[in-house]
C-alpha positions in Angstrom: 0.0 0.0 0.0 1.2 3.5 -1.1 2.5 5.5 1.9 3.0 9.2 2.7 6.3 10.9 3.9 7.2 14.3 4.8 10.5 15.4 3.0 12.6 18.8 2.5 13.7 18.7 -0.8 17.7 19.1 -0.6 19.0 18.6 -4.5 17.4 18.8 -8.0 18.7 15.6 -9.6 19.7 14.6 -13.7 16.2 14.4 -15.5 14.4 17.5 -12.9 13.5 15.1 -9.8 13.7 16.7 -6.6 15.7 14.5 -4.1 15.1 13.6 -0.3 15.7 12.0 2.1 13.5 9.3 4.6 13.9 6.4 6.4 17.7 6.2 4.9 16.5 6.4 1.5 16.9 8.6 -1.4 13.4 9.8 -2.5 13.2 11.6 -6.0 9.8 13.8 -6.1 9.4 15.4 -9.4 8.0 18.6 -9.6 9.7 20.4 -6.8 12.5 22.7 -5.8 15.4 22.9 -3.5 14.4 23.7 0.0 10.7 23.0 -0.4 9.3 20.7 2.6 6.4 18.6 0.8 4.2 15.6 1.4 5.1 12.8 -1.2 3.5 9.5 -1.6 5.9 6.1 -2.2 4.7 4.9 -5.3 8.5 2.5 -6.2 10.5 1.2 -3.8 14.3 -0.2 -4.5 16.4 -1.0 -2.0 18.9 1.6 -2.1 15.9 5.2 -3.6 12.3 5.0 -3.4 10.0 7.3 -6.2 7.1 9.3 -5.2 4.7 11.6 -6.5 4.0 15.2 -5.5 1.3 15.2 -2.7 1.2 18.9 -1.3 3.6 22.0 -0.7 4.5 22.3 2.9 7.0 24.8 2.1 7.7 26.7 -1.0 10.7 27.6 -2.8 10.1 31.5 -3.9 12.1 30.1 -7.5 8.5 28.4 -7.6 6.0 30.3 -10.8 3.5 29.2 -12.3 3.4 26.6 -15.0 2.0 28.2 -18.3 0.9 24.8 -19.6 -2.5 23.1 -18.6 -1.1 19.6 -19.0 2.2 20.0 -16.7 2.3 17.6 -14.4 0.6 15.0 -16.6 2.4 15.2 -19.8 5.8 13.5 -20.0 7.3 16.4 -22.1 8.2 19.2 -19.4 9.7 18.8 -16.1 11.0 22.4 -15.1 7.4 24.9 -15.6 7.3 24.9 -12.3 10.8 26.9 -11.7 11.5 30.5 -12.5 13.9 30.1 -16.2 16.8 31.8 -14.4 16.7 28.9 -11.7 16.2 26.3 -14.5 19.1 27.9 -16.0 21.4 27.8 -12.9 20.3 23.8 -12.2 21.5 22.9 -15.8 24.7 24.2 -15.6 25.2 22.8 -12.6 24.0 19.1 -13.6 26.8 19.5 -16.5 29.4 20.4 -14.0 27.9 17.6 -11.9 28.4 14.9 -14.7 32.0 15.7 -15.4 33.0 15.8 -12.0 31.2 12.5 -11.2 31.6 10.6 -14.3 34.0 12.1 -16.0 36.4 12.5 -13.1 37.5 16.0 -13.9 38.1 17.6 -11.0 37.8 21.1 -11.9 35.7 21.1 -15.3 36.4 25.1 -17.3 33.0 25.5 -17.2 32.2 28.7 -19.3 28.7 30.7 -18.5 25.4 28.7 -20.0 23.7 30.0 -23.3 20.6 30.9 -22.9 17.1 30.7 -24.8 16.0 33.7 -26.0 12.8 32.2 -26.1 11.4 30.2 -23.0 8.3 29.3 -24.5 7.0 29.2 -28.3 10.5 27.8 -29.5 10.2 24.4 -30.6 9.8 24.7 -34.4 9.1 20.4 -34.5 6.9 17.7 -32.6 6.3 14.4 -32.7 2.8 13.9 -31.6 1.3 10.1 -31.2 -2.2 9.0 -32.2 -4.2 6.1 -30.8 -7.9 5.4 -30.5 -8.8 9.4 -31.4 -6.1 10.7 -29.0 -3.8 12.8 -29.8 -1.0 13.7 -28.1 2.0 12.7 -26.1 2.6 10.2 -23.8 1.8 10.8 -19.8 4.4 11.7 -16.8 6.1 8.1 -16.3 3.5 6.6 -17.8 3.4 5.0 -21.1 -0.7 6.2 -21.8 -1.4 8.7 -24.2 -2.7 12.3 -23.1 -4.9 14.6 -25.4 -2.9 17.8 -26.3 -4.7 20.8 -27.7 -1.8 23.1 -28.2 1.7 23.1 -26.8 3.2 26.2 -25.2 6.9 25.1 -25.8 6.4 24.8 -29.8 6.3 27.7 -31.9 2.2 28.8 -33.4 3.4 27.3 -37.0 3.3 23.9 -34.8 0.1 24.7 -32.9 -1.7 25.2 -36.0 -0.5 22.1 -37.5 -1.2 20.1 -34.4 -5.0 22.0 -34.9 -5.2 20.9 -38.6 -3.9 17.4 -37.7 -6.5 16.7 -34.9 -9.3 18.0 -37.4 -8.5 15.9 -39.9 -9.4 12.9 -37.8 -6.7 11.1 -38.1 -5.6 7.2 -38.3 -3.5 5.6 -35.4 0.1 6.6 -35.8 3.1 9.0 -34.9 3.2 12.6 -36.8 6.0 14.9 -37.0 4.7 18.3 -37.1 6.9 21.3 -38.8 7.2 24.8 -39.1 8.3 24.2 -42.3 8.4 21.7 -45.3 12.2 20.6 -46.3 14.5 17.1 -45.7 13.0 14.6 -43.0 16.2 14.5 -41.5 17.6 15.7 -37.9 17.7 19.2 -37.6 18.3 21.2 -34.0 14.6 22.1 -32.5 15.0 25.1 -31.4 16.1 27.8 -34.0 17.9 30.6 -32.3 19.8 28.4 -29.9 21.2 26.6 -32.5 22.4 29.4 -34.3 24.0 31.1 -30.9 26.3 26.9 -31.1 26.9 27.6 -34.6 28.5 31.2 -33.7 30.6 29.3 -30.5 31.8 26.1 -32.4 33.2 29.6 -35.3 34.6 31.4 -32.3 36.7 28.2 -31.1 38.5 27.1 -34.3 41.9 28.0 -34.3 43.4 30.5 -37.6 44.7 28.9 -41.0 43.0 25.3 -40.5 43.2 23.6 -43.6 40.8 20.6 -43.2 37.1 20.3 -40.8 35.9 16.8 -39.9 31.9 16.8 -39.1 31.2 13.8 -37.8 27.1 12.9 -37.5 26.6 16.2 -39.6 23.2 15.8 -40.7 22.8 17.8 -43.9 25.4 20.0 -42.8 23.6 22.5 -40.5 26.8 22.8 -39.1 29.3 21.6 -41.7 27.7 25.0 -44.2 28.5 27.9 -41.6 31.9 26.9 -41.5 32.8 26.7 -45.3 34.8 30.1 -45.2 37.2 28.8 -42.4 38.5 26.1 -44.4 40.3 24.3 -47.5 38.0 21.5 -47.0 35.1 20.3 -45.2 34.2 16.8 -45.3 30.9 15.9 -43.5 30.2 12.0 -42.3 26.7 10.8 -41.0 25.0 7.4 -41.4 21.3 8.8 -43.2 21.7 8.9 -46.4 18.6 11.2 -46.9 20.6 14.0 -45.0 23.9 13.3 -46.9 21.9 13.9 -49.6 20.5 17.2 -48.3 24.2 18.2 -47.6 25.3 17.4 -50.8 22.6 19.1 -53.1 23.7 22.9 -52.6 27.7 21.9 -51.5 30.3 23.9 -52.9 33.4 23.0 -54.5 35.3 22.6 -51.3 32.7 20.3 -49.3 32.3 16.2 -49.3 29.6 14.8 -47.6 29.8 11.0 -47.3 27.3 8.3 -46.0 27.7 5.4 -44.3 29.8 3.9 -41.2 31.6 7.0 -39.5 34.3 4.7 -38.0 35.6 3.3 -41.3 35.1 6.9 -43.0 36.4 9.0 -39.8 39.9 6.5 -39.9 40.6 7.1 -43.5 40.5 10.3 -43.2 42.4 11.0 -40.1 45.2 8.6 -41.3 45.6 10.9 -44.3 44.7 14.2 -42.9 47.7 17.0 -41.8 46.2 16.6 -37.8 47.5 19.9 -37.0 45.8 21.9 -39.4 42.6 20.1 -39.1 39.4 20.4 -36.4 37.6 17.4 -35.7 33.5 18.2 -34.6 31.4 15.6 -33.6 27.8 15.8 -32.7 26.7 12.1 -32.1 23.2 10.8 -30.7 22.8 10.5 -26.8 24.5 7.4 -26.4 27.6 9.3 -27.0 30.5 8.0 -29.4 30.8 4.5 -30.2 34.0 3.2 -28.5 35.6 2.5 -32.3 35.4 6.3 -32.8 37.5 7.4 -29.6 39.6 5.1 -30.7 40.2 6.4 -33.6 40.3 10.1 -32.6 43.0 9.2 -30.1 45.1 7.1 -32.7 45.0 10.2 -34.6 44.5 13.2 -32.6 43.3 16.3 -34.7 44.7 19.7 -33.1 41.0 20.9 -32.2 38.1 18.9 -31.3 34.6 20.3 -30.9 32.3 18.3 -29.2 28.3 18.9 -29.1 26.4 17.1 -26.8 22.5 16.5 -26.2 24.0 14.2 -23.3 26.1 14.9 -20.3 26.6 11.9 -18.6 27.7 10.4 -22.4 29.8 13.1 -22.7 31.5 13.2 -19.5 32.4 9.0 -20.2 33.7 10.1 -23.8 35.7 13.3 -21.9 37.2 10.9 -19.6 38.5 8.2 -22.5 39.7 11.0 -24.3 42.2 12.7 -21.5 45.3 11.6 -22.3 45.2 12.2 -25.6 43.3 15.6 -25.4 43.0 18.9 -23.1 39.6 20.1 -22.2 39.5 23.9 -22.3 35.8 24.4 -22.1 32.3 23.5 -21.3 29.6 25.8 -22.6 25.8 24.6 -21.3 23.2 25.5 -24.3 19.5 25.6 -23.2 18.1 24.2 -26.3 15.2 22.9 -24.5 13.9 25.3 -21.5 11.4 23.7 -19.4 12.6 19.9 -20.2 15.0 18.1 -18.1 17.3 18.4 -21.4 20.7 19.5 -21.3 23.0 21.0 -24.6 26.3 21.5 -24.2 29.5 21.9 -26.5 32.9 20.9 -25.2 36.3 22.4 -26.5 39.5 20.1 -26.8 43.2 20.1 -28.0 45.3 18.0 -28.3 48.0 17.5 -25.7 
């Protein structure tokens, strides 16, 4: 039978829980803020952490506003609506620093300031919205059950309006990617004017007279394209071959974009390459690089290495196999994704 405890709510944790403390247990509550005293109910119990749901505010954090979404709380999408964006903003960089410390065993990680949205709602120019049995929507908070969504707050009103024409159009049982505009199905960065504020760091950090730029995982070249100018060569790598197609269809003379496995390509290419007059930027999914890629970029070790993350516990493993062969300068935090749990961030390396 589900129990009640009475916690104060000491840490924010990776993902947005709050964390306490009762009984000798670690308690993660989501939904609440650092020094809030609450009433949470037990609804998992492991051995070492128990999970609980939000049953009242004993205490509140003055960081606490309120959410400007009707569905908070019961859609799986947001976890921080309940937190002033400055505070968000402060518990992000702080989960980064967190990861490399912990997992990355860095003792004092060159964290630079985090990026901010300009935007903290209305910014997410893509959703993926799920349909079953006339609901439409996404799925619930830790709960794999769909919940009816008339609008979303965090996407931009192109998306909104699609979302309105999408549910009008009654339609069959599926999953629907929703646009602000028509173009390659292939991965693009979801919120616009962050992405362009990474584009303008990853310029700021290459080094003078680089001859040759490695984008590993580069899409179709969103970042690959802004970078032309400050090179000889670009030479893009990703496994779609829809998006290497994208890149390829309005390259220039001095850009290659190649498809298929990034290890075999990536080796070739560093074997060959002048490593001191070439930056290596790789932007891989959230499971970080395969262990064949750090392989190869320590067997050949380009001068600079830019490294874009969507996940900092990956990138804080990949940091830590990569020391010896490479110096971290900096960390720079993005807020991509304000009011999720979800962390950007774009690490700057040389080699030692």
């Amino acid at each position: 039978m589900a129990r009640e405890v009475d916690l104060v709510i000491d840490d924010v944790a990776f993902g947005g829980k709050g964390v306490g403390h009762a009984e000798g247990k670690v308690v993660f509550v989501p939904f609440t803020i650092e020094g809030e005293r609450v009433a949470a109910r037990i609804v998992r119990e492991k051995k070492s952490f128990a999970e609980a749901q939000l049953v009242r505010l004993v205490e509140t954090s003055l960081e606490r506003t309120t959410p400007r979404c009707p569905y908070f709380g019961r859609c799986g999408g947001c976890s921080y609506q309940h937190m002033h964006y400055e505070h968000q903003l402060r518990w992000k960089a702080r989960q980064v620093e967190r990861a490399l410390r912990r997992i990355g065993k860095i003792r004092e990680p060159p964290m630079r300031a985090i990026v901010s949205s300009p935007r903290e709602y209305g910014y997410r120019n893509r959703i993926t919205v799920h349909v079953e049995d006339g609901v439409v929507g996404f799925f619930r908070h830790d709960e794999h059950r769909l919940l009816d969504i008339e609008r979303c707050p965090i996407s931009k009103p192109e998306v909104n309006e699609r979302l309105a024409q999408l549910r009008a159009s009654r339609p069959r049982d599926g999953h629907y990617t929703l646009r602000t505009h028509e173009g390659p199905r292939v991965f693009s960065q979801t919120n616009d004017e962050v992405a362009e504020k990474l584009a303008e760091a990853i310029a700021s950090l290459i080094p003078p007279n680089q001859s040759l730029l490695i984008d590993a995982y580069c899409g179709a070249g969103f970042f690959a394209k802004r970078l032309v100018s400050k090179f000889s060569r670009v030479v893009g790598i990703d496994w779609d071959l829809h998006a290497i197609a994208a890149a390829q269809a309005n390259a220039t003379e001095t850009e290659t974009y190649l498809a298929g496995d990034i290890t075999a390509h990536l080796g070739k290419l560093l074997t060959r390459a002048d490593l001191s007059l070439t930056t290596m930027l790789v932007d891989p999914p959230a499971d970080g690089l395969a262990a064949e890629v750090r392989a190869s970029l320590r067997a050949n070790p380009a001068a600079t290495l830019l490294y874009v993350s969507c996940n900092p516990p990956t990138l804080a493993r990949d940091l830590a196999d990569l020391g010896a062969t490479f110096t971290l300068q900096s960390v720079t935090p993005f807020d991509m994704f304000p009011q999720t749990a979800e962390i950007e961030a774009l690490a700057y390396l040389s080699a030692v």
